[in-house]
N, C-alpha and C positions, 0 to 999 in steps of 0.2 A: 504494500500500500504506500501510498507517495501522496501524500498530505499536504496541503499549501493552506496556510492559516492567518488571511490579508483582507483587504477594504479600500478605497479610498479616502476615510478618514480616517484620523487616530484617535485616542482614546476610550478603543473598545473593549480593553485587556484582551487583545491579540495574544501578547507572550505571555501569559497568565496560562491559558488556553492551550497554547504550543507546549509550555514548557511541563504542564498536569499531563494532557497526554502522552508526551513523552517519557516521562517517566513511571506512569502506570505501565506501558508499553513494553516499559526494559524490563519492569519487574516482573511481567510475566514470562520473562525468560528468551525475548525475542534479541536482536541483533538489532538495535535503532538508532539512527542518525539524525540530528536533530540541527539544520543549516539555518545558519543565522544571517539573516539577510535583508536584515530590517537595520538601516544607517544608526540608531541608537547602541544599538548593540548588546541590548537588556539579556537577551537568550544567553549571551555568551557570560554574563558577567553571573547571572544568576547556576549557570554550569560552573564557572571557578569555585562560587560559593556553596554549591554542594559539593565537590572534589573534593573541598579542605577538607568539610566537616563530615565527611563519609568516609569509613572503612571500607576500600576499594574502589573508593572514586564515585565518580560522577553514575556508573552503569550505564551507559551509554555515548555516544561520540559526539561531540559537537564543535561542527566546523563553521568559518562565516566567511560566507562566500557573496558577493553584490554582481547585478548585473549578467552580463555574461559568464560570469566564472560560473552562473551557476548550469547554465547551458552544456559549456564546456568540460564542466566538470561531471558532467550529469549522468553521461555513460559508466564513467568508471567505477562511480558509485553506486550505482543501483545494483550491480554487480556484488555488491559486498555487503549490503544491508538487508533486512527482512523489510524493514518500513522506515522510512525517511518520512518526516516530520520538517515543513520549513516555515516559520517564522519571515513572512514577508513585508509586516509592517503592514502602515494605514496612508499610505499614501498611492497614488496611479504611479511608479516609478520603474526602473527598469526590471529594479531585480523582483519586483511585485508581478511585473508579467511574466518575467521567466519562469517564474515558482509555477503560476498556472500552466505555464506552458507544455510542464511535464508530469504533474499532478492528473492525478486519479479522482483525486476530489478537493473539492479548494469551500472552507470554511469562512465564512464571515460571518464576524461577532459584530452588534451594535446593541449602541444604549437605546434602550426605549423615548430619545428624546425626540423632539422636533429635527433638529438640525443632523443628528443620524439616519432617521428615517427619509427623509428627501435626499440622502447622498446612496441609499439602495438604487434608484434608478441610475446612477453613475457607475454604479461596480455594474449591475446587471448588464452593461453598453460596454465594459472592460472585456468580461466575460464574452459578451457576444462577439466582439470582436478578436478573443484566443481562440475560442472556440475555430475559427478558420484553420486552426494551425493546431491545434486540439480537439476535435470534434468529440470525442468519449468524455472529455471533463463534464463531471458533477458537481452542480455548485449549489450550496446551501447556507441559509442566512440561518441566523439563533438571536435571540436576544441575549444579552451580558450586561451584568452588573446592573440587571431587571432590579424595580423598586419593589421592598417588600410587603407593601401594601399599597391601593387604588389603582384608576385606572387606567393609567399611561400604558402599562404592560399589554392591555387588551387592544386600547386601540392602534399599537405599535403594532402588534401581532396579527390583524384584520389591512393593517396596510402591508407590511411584509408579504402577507399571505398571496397580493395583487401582483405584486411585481414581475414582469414577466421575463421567465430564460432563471429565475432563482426558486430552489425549492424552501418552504419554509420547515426548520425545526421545532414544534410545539412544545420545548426541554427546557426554560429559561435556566441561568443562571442568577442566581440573586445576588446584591452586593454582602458577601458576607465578610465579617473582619480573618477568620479561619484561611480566607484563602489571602490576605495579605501578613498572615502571621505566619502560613507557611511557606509563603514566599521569602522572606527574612530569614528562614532556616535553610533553604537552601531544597527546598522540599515540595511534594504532591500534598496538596489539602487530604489524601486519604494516607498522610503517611502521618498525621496527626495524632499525640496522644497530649490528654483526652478527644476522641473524636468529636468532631462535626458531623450530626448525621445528615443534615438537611443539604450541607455541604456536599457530604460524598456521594450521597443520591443524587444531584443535581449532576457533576460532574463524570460519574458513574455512567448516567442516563445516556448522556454526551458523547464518552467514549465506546458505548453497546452501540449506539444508532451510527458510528463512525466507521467502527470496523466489523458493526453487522451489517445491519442493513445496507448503508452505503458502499459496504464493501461487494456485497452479493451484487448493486447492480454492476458496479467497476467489474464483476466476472462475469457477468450474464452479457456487459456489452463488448468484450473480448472475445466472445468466445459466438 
């Protein structure tokens, strides 16, 4: 599976996102590369920070590669991972279209706000436009750092649902602080003690629809 996890705008906890299923991912025992390709660089710093504080490291590889390199680099890698995970940032940039370019399924998180949901029709026009050059790409929208009560989340999710060329995810994520505490650890929100249940189900839900069902049709349109 070959994951691209991007938008046109930022602050949808993209790497929040990248770097959970990432490492859910290794810890089931897979081979996962997790390419950091978003100009801030968060994937890769939040990888140093579990290196340190892990016996045995990080459990998976993360490389940061922009642009083309990710193009170019793209054969060789795929070659040597189970599932690649890439971090392409919230901006329309180069290495945000490369990500899609090679991607199996391309993930996009937004806030339940105004000013995210009107930038859905801009990724969806992204998309339509790799798709030329990726026609199997699966693209799917989610809400993140969804409010934990009223109703922006509903009618965020009735607009999402519209948009055409993006499927919608009905899995929100809520703002919770478990998933910014375990990002300071260097950590997955399910690697948390004491748990976060509403956390891990939330994120749980996320990575079954990722590499279940999204994944079945990425084999059904292969094959």
């Amino acid at each position: 599976m070959i994951i691209t996890i991007g938008g046109t705008k930022g602050g949808g906890g993209k790497t929040t996102i990248a770097t959970n299923l990432t490492v859910m991912r290794s810890l089931e025992g897979r081979e996962v590369l997790l390419i950091d390709a978003d100009d801030q660089g968060t994937a890769s710093s939040f990888t140093s920070l579990r290196s340190a504080g892990r016996e045995g490291g990080s459990g998976y590889t993360c490389v940061r590669l922009l642009g083309e390199e990710i193009i170019n680099a793209f054969k060789s890698l795929r070659d040597k991972y189970e599932d690649i995970i890439i971090d392409a940032g919230g901006r329309d940039t180069d290495s945000h279209r490369a990500g899609l370019a090679v991607a199996d399924v391309a993930l996009i998180p937004f806030q339940p706000s105004s000013f995210d949901v009107w930038e859905l029709g801009k990724a969806a026009k992204v998309i339509k436009e790799v798709r030329l050059l990726n026609p199997n790409l699966n693209a799917y929208t989610l809400i993140n750092m969804a409010d934990p009560r009223g109703t922006d989340n509903e009618a965020a999710a009735e607009y999402a649902e519209d948009v055409d060329g993006l499927k919608f995810i009905p899995a929100p994520i809520v703002t919770r602080k478990a998933f910014r505490r375990a990002a300071a650890g260097g950590m997955s929100v399910t690697e948390l003690a004491p748990a976060d249940q509403k956390a891990n189900a939330e994120i749980t839900a996320l990575y079954e629809f990722t590499f279940g069902a999204a994944g079945a049709r990425k084999k059904a349109a292969n094959e």
